[in-house]
C-alpha positions as CSV (number, residue, x, y, z in Angstrom):
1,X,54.5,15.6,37.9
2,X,52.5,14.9,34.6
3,X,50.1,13.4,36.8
4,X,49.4,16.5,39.4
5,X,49.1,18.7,36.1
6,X,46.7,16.4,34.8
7,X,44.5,16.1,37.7
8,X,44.6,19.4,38.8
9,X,43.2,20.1,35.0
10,X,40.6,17.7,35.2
11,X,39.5,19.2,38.6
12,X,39.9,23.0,37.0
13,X,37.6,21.7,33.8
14,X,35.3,20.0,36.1
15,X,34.4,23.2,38.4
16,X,34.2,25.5,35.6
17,X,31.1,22.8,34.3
18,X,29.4,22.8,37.7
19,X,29.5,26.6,37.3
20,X,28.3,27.1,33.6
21,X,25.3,24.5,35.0
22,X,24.5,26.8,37.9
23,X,25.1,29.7,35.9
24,X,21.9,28.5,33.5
25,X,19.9,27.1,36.3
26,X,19.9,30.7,37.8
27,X,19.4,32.3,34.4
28,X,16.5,30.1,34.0
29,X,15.0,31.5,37.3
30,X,15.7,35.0,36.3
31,X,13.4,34.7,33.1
32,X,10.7,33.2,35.2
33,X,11.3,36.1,37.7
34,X,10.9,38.7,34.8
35,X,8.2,36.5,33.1
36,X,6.3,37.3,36.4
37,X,7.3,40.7,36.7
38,X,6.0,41.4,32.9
39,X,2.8,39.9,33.7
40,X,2.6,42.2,36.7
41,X,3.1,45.1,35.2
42,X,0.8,44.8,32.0
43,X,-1.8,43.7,35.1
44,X,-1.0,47.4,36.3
45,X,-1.0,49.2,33.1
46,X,-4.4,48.1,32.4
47,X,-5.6,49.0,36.1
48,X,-3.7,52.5,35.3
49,X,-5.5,53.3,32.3
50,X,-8.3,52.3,33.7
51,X,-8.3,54.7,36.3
52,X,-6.9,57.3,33.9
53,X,-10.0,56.9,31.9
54,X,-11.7,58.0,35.1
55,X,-10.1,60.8,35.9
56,X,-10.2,61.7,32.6
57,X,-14.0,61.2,32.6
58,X,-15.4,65.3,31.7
59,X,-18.9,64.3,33.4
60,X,-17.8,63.4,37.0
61,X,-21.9,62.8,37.8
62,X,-22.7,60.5,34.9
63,X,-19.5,58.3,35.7
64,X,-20.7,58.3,39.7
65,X,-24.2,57.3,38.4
66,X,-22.8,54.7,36.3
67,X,-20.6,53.4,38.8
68,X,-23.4,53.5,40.9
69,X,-25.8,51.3,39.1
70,X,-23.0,48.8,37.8
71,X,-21.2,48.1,40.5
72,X,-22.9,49.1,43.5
73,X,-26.2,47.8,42.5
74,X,-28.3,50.7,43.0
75,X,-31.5,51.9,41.3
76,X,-33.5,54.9,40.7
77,X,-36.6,55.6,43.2
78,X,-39.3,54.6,40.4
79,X,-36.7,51.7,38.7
80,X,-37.9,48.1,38.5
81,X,-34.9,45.0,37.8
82,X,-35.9,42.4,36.7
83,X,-33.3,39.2,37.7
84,X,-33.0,36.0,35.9
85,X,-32.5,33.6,38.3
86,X,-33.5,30.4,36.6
87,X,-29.6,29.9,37.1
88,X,-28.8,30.2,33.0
């Protein structure tokens, strides 16, 4: 009888350790998930105040024309560029 008791608490003791282990392995992954997540969302943030900044913007015609120039590439009629392309 001692024996049962004893092996059936050895068995208990042993599946509570193979569920504290999985227990951390999947807390482990949950900090990377939220490590992601965090990363995400400061990515956003910045991409929202960016385009609050824009809305914001009280000359709607000076932030087209700089849009325009900056990331469109346009130029005005009578505008030279000049382009380095020594490859520096």
């Amino acid at each position: 009888m001692k024996f049962i008791i004893t092996v059936t608490a050895m068995v208990f003791v042993l599946a509570c350790i193979a569920e504290i282990i999985g227990t951390q392995a999947e807390i482990a992954e949950k900090k990377q998930e939220l490590d992601a997540l965090v990363k995400e969302a400061e990515l956003l943030e910045d991409a929202n105040d960016e385009y609050q900044s824009i809305l914001s913007e009280e000359d709607e015609r000076a932030f087209m024309e700089r849009y325009a120039i900056e990331v469109l590439g346009y130029a005005y009629p009578n505008e030279r560029r000049f382009y380095d392309t020594t490859g520096n």
